[in-house]
C-alpha positions as CSV (number, residue, x, y, z in Angstrom):
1,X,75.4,-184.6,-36.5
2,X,78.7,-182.8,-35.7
3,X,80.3,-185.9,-36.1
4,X,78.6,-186.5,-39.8
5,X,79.3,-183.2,-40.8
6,X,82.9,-183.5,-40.2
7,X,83.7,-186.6,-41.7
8,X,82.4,-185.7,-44.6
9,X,83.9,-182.3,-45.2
10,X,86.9,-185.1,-44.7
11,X,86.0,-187.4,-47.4
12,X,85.5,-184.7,-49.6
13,X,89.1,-183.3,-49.1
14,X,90.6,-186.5,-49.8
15,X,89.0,-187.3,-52.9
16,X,89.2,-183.6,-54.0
17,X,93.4,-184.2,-53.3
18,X,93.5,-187.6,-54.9
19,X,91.7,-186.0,-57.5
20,X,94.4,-183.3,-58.5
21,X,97.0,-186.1,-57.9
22,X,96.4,-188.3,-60.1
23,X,95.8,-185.2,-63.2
24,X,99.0,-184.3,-61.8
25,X,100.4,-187.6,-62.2
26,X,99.0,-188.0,-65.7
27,X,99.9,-184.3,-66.8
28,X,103.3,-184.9,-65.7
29,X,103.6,-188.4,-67.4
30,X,102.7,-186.3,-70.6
31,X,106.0,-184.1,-70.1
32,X,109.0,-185.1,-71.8
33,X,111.6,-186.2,-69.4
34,X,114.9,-183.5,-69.7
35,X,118.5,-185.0,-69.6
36,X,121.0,-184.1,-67.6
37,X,123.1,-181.4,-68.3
38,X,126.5,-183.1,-69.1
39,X,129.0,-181.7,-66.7
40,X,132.0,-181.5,-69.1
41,X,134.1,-183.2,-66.0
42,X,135.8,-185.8,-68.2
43,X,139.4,-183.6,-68.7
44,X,141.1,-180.7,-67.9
45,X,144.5,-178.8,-69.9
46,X,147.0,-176.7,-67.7
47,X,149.8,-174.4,-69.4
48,X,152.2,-173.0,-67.8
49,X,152.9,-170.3,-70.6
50,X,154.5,-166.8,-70.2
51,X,153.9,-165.7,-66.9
52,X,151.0,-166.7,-66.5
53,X,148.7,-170.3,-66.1
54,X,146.3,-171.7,-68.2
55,X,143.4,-173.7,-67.9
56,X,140.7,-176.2,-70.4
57,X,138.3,-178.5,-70.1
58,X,137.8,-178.3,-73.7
59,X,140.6,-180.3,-76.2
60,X,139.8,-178.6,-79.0
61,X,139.9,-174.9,-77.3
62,X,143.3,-176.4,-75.6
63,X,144.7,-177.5,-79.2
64,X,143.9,-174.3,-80.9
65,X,145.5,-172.2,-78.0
66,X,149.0,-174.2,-78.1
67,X,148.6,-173.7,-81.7
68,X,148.0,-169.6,-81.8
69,X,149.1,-169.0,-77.8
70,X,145.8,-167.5,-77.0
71,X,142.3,-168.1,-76.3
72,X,139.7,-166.3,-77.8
73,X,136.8,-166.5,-75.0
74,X,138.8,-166.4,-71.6
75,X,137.7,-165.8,-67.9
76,X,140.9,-164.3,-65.7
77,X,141.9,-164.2,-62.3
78,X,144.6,-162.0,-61.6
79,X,146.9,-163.6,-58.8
80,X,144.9,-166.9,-58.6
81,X,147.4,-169.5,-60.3
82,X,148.5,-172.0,-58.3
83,X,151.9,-170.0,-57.5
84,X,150.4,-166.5,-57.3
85,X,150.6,-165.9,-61.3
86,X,147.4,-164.8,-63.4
87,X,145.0,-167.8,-63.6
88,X,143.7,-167.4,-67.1
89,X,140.3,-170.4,-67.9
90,X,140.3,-170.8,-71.9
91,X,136.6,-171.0,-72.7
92,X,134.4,-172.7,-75.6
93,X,132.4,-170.4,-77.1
94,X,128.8,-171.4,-75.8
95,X,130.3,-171.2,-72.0
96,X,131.5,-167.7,-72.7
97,X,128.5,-166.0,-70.9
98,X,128.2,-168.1,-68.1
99,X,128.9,-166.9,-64.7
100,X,129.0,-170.2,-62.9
101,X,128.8,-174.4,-64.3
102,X,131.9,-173.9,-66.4
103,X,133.5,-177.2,-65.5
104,X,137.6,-176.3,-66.1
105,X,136.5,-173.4,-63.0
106,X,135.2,-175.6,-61.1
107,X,137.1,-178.6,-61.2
108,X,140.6,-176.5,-61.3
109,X,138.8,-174.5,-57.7
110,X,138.2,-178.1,-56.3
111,X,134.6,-177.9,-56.5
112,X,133.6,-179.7,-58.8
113,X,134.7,-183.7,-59.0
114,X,135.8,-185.2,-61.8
115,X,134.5,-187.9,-63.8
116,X,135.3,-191.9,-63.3
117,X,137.3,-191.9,-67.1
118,X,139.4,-188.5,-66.2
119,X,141.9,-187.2,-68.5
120,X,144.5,-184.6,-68.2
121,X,147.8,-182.7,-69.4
122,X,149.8,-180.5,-68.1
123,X,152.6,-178.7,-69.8
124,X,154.9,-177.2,-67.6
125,X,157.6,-174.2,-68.1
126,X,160.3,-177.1,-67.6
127,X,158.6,-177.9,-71.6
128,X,157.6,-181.2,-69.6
129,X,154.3,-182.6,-70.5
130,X,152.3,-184.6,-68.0
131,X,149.6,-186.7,-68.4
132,X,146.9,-187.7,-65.6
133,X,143.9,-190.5,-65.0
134,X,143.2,-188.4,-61.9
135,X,142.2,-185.0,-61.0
136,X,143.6,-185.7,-57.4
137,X,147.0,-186.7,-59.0
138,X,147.5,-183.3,-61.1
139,X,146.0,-181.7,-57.9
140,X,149.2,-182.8,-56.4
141,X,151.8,-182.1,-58.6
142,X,150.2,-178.7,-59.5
143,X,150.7,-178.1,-55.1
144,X,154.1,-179.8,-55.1
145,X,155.9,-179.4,-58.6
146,X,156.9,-183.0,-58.7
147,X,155.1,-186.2,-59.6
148,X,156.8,-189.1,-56.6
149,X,155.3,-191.8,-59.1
150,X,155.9,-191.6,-62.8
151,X,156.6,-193.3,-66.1
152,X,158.9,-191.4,-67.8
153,X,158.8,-191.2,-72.0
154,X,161.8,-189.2,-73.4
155,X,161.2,-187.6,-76.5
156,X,157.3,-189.2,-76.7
157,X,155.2,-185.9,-77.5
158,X,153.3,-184.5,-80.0
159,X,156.6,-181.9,-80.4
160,X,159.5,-184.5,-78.9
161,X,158.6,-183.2,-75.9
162,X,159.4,-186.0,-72.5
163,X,155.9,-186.9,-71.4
164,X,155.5,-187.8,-67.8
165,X,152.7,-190.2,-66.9
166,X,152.2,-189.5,-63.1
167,X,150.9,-192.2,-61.0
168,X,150.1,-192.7,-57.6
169,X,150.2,-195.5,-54.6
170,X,147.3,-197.5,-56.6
171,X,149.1,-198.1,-59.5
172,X,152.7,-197.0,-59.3
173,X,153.8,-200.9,-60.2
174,X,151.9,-201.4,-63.0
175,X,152.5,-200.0,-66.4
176,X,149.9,-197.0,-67.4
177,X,149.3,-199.2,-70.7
178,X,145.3,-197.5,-70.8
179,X,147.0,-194.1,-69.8
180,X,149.5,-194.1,-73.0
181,X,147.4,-195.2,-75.1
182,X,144.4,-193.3,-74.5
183,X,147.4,-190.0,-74.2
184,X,148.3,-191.2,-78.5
185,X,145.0,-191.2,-79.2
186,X,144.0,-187.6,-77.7
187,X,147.1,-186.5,-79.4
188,X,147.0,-188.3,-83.0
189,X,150.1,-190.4,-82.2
């Protein structure tokens, strides 16, 4: 009787458990499925300007700062450049409030990877600008000050300016066509 009893206070759990899971299943069926946040991972923009270094992961809030020299939303670090100079992240307005997921942070603190089509410039107090298809590459010049693999276009910028594509071990013997071109279309060139 023992025996009876138990098996079905069993059956009755299980059909009470697939019960719920498959209204679950249904109710969440019902829901609509939310995207991804986009990570904003795709670029980054570093200025040497002044004293003090600038970060963007934003072209249009990089654009309008090398047009007025400031930012209007900014997070600072005081000391935390990459030579002990004030770090200063140029912000878009809707990131303004956030404390963390603000990819130029991120990505410039090395936690945060970047994405597969990565784009970047650098503009250096040398009035050098250097363009990137890696995070790992502007990584390394930003540690070292000098790219060892380059293609070098004198008087190629948006202001004459000599624009330095850096390359690396991969592709230092092929021509950065995708680079330079994708570089004239960012800048309207």
């Amino acid at each position: 009787m023992k025996k009876l009893i138990a098996g079905a206070v069993i059956a009755g759990a299980l059909m009470s458990v697939y019960g719920c899971q498959s209204t679950a299943t249904k109710q969440e069926a019902a829901k609509p499925v939310a995207e991804a946040p986009k990570l904003n991972n795709d670029d980054l923009y570093e200025v040497a300007h002044e004293g003090r270094y600038y970060v963007f992961d934003d072209f249009k809030t990089y654009q309008s700062f090398l047009q007025v020299g400031e930012t209007s939303y900014r997070k600072v670090f005081i000391g935390g450049g990459p030579h002990g100079e004030t770090l200063v992240h140029g912000l878009r307005g809707k990131d303004k409030k956030k404390l963390s997921g603000i990819a130029g942070v991120e990505m410039f603190a090395g936690k945060m990877e970047a994405a597969e089509d990565f784009y970047g410039e650098m503009r250096g107090e040398d009035g050098r600008l250097y363009v990137f298809n890696t995070l790992e590459d502007m990584e390394d010049l930003r540690k070292v000050g000098e790219a060892p693999y380059r293609f070098t276009q004198i008087g190629a910028g948006p202001q004459g300016q000599t624009v330095v594509f850096v390359l690396n071990k991969s592709n230092k013997k092929k021509g950065p066509v995708a680079l330079v071109k994708r570089f004239k279309e960012m800048n309207g060139m």
